[in-house]
Biopython code that builds the backbone (N, CA, C, O; Angstrom):
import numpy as np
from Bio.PDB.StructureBuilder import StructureBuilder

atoms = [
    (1, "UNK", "N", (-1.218, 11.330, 5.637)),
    (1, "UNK", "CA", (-0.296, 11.267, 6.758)),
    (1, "UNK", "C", (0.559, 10.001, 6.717)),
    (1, "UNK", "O", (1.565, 9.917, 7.421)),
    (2, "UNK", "N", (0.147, 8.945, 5.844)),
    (2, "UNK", "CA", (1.201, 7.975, 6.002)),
    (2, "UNK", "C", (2.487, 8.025, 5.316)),
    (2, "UNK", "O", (3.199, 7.060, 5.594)),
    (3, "UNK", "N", (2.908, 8.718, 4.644)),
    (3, "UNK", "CA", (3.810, 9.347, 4.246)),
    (3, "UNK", "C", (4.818, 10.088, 5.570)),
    (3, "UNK", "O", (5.784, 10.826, 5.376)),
    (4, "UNK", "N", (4.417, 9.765, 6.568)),
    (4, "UNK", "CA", (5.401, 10.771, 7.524)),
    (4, "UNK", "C", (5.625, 9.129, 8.570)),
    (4, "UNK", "O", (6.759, 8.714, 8.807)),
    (5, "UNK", "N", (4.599, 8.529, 8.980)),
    (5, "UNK", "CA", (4.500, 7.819, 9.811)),
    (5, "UNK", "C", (6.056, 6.611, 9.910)),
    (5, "UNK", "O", (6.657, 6.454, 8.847)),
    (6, "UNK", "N", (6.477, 6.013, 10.902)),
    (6, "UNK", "CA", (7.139, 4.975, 10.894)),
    (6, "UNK", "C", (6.743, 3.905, 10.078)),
    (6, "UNK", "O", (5.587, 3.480, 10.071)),
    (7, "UNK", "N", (7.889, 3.332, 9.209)),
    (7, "UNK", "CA", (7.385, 2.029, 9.055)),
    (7, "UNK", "C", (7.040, 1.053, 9.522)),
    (7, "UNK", "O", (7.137, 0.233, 8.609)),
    (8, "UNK", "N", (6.623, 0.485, 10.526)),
    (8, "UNK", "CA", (5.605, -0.297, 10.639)),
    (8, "UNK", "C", (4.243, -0.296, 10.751)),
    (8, "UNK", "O", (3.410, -1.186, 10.581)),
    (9, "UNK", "N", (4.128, 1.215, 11.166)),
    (9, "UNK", "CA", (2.823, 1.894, 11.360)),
    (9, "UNK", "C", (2.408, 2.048, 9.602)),
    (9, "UNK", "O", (1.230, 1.691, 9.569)),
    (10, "UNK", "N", (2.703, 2.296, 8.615)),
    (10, "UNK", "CA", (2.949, 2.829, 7.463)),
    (10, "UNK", "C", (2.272, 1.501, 6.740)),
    (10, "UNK", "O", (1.303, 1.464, 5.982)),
    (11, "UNK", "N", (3.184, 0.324, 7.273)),
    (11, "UNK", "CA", (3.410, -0.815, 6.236)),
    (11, "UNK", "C", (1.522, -1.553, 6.781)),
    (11, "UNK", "O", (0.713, -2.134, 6.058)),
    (12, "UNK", "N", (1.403, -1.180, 8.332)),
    (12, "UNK", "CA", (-0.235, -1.757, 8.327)),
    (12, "UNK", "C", (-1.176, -1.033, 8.066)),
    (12, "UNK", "O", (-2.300, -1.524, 8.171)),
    (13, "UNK", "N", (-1.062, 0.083, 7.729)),
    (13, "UNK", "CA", (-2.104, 0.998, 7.201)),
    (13, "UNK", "C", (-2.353, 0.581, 5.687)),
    (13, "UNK", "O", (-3.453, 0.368, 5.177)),
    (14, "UNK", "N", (-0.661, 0.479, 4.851)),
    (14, "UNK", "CA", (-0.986, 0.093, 3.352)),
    (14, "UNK", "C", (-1.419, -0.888, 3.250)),
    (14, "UNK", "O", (-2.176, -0.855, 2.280)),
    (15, "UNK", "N", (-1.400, -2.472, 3.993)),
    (15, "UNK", "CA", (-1.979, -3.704, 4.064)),
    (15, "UNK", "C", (-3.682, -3.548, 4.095)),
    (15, "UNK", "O", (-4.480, -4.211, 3.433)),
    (16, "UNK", "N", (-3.993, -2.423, 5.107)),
    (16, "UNK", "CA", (-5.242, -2.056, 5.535)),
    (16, "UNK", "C", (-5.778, -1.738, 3.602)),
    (16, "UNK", "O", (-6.153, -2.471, 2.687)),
    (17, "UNK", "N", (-5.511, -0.155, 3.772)),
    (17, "UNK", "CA", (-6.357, -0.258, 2.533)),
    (17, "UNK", "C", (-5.895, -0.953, 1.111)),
    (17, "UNK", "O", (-6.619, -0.675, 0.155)),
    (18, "UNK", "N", (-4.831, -1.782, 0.870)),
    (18, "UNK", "CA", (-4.541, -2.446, 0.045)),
    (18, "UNK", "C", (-5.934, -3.868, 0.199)),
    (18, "UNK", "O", (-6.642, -4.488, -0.596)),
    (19, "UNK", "N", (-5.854, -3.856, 0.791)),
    (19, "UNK", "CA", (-7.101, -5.361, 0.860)),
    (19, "UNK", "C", (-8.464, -4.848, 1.089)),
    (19, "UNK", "O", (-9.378, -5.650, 0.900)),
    (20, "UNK", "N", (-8.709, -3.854, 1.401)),
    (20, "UNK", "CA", (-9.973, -2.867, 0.677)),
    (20, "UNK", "C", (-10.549, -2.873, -0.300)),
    (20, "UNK", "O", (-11.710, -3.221, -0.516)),
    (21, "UNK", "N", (-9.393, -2.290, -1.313)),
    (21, "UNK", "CA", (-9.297, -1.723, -1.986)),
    (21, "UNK", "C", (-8.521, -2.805, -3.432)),
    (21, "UNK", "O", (-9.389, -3.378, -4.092)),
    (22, "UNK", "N", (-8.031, -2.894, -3.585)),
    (22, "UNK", "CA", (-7.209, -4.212, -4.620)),
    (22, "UNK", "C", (-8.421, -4.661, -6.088)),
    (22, "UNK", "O", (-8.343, -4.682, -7.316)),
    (23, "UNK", "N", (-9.124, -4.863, -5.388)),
    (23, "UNK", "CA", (-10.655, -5.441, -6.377)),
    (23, "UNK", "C", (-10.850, -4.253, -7.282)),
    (23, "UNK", "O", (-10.668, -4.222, -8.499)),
    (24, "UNK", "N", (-11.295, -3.174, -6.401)),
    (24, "UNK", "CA", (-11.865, -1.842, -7.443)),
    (24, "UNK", "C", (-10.791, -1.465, -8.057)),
    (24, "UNK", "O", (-10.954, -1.110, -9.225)),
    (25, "UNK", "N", (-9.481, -1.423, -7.528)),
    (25, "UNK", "CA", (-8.411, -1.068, -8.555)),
    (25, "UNK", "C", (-8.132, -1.989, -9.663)),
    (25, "UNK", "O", (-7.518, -1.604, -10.658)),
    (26, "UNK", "N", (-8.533, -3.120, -9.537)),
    (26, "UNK", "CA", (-8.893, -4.308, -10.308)),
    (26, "UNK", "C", (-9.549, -3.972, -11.865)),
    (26, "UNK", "O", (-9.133, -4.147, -13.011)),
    (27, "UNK", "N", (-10.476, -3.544, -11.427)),
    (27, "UNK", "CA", (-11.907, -2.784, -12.177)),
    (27, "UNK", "C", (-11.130, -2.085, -13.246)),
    (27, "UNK", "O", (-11.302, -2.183, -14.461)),
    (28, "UNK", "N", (-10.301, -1.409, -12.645)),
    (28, "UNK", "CA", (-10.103, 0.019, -13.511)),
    (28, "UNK", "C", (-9.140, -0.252, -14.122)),
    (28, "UNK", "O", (-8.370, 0.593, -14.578)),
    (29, "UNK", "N", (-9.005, -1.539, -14.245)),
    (29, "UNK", "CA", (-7.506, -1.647, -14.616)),
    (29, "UNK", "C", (-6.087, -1.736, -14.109)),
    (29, "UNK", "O", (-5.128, -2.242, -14.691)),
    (30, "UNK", "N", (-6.123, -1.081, -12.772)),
    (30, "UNK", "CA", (-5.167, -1.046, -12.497)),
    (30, "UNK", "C", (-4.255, -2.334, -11.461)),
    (30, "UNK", "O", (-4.688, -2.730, -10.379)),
    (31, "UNK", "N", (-3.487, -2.620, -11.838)),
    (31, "UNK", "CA", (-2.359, -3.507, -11.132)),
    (31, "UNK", "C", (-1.368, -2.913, -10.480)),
    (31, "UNK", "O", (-0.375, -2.272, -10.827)),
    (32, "UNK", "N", (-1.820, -3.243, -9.480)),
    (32, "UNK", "CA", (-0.466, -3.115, -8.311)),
    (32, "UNK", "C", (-0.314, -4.050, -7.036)),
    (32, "UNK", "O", (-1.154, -4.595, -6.320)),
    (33, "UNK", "N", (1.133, -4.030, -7.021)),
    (33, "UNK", "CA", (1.143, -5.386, -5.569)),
    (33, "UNK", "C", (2.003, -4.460, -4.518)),
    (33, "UNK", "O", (2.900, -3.622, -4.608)),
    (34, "UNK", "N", (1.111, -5.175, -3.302)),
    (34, "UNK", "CA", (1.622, -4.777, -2.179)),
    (34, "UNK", "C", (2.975, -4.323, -1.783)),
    (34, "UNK", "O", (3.323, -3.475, -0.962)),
    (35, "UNK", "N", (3.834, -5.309, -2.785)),
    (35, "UNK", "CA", (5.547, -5.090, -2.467)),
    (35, "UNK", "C", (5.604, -3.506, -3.289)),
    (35, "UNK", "O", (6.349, -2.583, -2.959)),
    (36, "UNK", "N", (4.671, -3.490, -4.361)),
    (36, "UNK", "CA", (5.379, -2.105, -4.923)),
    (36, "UNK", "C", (4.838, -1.079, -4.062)),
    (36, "UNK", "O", (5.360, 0.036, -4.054)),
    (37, "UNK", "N", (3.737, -1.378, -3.261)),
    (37, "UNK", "CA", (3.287, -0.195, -2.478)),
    (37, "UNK", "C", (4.596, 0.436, -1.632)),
    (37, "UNK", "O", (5.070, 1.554, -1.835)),
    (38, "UNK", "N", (5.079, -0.549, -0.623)),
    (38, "UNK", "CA", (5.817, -0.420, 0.082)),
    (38, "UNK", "C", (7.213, 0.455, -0.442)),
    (38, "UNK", "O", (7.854, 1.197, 0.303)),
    (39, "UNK", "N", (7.564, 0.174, -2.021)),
    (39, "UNK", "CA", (8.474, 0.798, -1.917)),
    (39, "UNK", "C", (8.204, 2.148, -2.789)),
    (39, "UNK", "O", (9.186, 2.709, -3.275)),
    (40, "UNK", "N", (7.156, 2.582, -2.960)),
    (40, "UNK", "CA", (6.933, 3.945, -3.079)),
    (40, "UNK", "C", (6.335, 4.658, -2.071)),
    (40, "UNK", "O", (5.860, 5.786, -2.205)),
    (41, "UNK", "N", (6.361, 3.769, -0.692)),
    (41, "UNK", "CA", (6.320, 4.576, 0.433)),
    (41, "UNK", "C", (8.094, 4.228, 1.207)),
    (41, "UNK", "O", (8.197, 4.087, 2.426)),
    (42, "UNK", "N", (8.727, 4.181, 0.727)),
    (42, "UNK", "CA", (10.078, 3.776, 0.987)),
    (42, "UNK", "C", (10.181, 2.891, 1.967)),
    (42, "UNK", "O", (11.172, 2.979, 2.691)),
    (43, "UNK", "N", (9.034, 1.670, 2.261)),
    (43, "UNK", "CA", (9.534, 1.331, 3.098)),
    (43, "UNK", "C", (10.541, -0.684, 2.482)),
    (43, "UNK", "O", (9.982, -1.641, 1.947)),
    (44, "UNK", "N", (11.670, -0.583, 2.790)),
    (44, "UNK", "CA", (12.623, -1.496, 2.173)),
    (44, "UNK", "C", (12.001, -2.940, 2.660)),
    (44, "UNK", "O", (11.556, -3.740, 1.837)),
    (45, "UNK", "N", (12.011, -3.192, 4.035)),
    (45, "UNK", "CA", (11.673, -4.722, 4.791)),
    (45, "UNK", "C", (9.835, -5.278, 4.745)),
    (45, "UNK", "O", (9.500, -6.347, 5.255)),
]
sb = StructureBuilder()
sb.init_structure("model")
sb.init_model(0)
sb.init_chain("A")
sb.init_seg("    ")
for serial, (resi, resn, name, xyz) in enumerate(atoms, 1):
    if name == "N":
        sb.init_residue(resn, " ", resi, " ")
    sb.init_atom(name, np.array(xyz, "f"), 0.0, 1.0, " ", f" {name:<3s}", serial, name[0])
structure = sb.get_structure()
């Protein structure tokens, strides 16, 4: 559902499970930062 939501509602949900979550994606290899989250949920600010 965050895919529909307003951005600001959007941008604290991805903060939410971004800092969860960050470590185990860690694990696996994977890299990603918060700014790129945001803009593959389109959100620009």
């Amino acid at each position: 559902m965050i895919h529909y939501g307003r951005d600001k509602d959007k941008k604290k949900v991805l903060e939410l499970l971004f800092e969860q979550r960050k470590d185990s994606l860690k694990k696996f290899g994977i890299e990603v930062f918060l700014k790129e989250l945001f803009g593959y949920y389109g959100i620009l600010k």
